[in-house]
C-alpha positions, 0 to 999 in steps of 0.5 A: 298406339300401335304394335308390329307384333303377329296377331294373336287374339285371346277370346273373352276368358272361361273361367272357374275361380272362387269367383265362380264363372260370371265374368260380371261378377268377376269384374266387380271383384277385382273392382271393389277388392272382393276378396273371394277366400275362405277359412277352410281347415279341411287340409288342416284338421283344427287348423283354418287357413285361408283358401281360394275354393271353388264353391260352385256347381261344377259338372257331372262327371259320371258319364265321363270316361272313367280315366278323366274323373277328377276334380281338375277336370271338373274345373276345366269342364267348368270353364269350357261351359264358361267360354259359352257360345264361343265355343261351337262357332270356333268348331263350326269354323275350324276343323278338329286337326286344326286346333291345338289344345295346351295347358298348364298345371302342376297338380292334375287329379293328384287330389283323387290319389289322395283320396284313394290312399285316404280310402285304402290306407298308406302302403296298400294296394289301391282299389278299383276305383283308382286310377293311375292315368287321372293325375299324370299331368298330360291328362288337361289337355287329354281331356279337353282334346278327347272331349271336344273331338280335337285332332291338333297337337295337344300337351300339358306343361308343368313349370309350376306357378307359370305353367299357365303364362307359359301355355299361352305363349306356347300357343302364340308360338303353335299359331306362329308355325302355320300347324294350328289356326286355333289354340285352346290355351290355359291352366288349371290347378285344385287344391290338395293335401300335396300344395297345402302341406308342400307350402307349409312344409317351406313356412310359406303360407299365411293362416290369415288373409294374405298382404302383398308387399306390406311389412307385415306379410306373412306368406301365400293363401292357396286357391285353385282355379282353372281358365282358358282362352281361345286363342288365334291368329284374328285381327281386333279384341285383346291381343297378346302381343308380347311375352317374357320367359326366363331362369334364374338357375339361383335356388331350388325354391327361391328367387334370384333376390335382385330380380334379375331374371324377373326383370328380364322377363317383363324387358322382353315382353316389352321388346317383343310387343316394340313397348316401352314402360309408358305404354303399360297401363296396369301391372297384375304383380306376382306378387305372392306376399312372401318376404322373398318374393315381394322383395325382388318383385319390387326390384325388379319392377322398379328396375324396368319401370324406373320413375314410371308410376305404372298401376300396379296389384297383385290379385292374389290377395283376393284368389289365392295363389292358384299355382298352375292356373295362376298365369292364366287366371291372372292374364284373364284379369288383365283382360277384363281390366283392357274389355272394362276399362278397370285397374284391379284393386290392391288389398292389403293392411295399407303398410307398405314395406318401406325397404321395398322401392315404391310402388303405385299400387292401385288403390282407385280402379278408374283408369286415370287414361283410357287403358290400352296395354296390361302386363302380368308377371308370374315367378315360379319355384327355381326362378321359372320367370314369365311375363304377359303383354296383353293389348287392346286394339279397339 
């Protein structure tokens, strides 16, 4: 198999999850269906949900730059130490104007602008501990750029559940202009007051661990994460080789319910890597397990797939949905399935919604065939569609 599509290799991932950061745990996971949630009711007094925290050690952030102290950052830092050797042999090789820094994420340091209200009380002046510049959403890449002394092009998108998918392909497009020969791509997002409550105010979120496409699923977990490739124009490794982006324009919040544009996205992912249906091997599905969502995922699926039985599982229901970092997260796990040679589990209650088309949701996680090609969907709020096409090429 193979692809006629520009070079664009992702590095082994950097990731912070609830997995922690080593990819060998990560793999085992995904593997044996690991779910990494917990019942947390620190958002909700009285009131457990199922949450994807970060429970790991993460870096010190004292000596940092006043401006770039907050959690998110702390993900970030976290995956950045994950990237582990990679990361000087990149600044060893590539000069600091010639490497562009692009992420994704829809919270930034919004959770430290609640602790100031918390600590100030709704209505008054902050104090001097607050600032302002922690939860605009450029600060991601900001920091990263400023930690690292990188000099290239650097900006943050904010496309909600896709901004991660989308920084990647953003990245692919950089490297295309010649501007850049490297690129650190990727999303993060940490859980706060404003995503717990903001889905539950849409009676979106499941107090239990939650159920993709099972007739009694009952909406999202929320988790938070952040990960990051390298991202270049070298040869060999994992490539993406394709990417989908589309909008539906249907609903503020709700997808189009016949996929149409989910469908077109995961069409052009295939078209630009010169694919068809039967060179994927595994699918990491939205998946989100709210009635909506799963319904036209399902559609959409079926309608590009057709009678291809490809691999399919939705991750969430180990991680949580990790909003902005989820299409990085997500395209990580992919990686991992092509380096691995494994199909991430689907868990679930095992009652798949028979209204929905079927699907053949990964109950095994050895490869009935060696696994060459990934794809990973991700749907965001107003029918913000992206789709990866990640390949391996040894």
């Amino acid at each position: 198999m193979t692809s006629n599509a520009p070079f664009c290799r992702l590095s082994r991932p950097g990731i912070a999850s609830c997995f922690g950061s080593n990819l060998d745990d990560i793999a085992h996971a995904l593997a044996h269906g690991v779910r990494g949630l917990s019942q947390v009711d620190r958002y909700t007094p009285g009131t457990p949900l199922s949450l994807g925290p970060v429970t790991q050690a993460l870096p010190e952030e004292s000596d940092w730059p006043f401006n770039h102290r907050s959690r998110n950052n702390r993900l970030i830092k976290a995956a950045l130490d994950a990237l582990g050797d990679q990361l000087p042999a990149l600044l060893d090789r590539v000069a600091p104007e010639r490497i562009g820094v692009i992420m994704g994420s829809s919270t930034s340091g919004v959770s430290e602008t609640e602790d100031a209200i918390a600590r100030t009380g709704a209505g008054n002046d902050f104090d001097d501990q607050y600032c302002y510049y922690r939860q605009e959403l450029g600060a991601p890449s900001a920091f990263i750029a400023e930690h690292l002394g990188l000099k290239g092009p650097q900006w943050t998108i904010s496309t909600a559940c896709t901004s991660g998918a989308r920084a990647l392909s953003a990245a692919r497009r950089l490297l295309a202009t010649g501007r850049c020969d490297a690129v650190i791509a990727g999303g993060a997002d940490t859980l706060c007051n404003l995503t717990v409550h903001g889905f539950s105010s849409l009676d979106a979120v499941s107090p239990t661990p939650c159920l993709p496409f099972s007739q009694y699923r009952r909406g999202i977990n929320i988790g938070e994460a952040a990960a990051l490739f390298i991202v270049t124009r070298d040869e060999g490794g994992i490539q993406l080789t394709g990417y989908g982006e589309t909008s539906d324009a249907h609903h503020i919040s709700a997808p189009h319910p016949d996929g149409d544009g989910a469908a077109r996205a995961m069409q052009r992912a295939l078209d630009m890597a010169g694919r068809t249906p039967t060179d994927i091997g595994y699918l990491n599905a939205h998946g989100t397990a709210t009635p909506h969502n799963d319904a036209m995922e399902a559609r959409a699926i079926h309608r590009v797939f057709g009678d291809v039985a490809v691999p399919v599982s939705a991750t969430k229901a180990l991680t949580g949905h990790t909003l902005g970092a989820a299409g990085t997260l997500e395209a990580a796990f992919c990686w991992l399935a092509l380096e691995r040679q494994l199909l991430p589990l689907h868990v679930f209650d095992g009652a798949f919604d028979s209204a929905l088309p079927p699907l053949a949701l990964v109950d095994n996680a050895t490869p009935a065939a060696p696994l060459r090609a990934a794809m990973s969907n991700v749907f965001a709020f107003g029918g913000n569609n992206a789709t990866l096409l990640l390949e391996r090429t040894s």
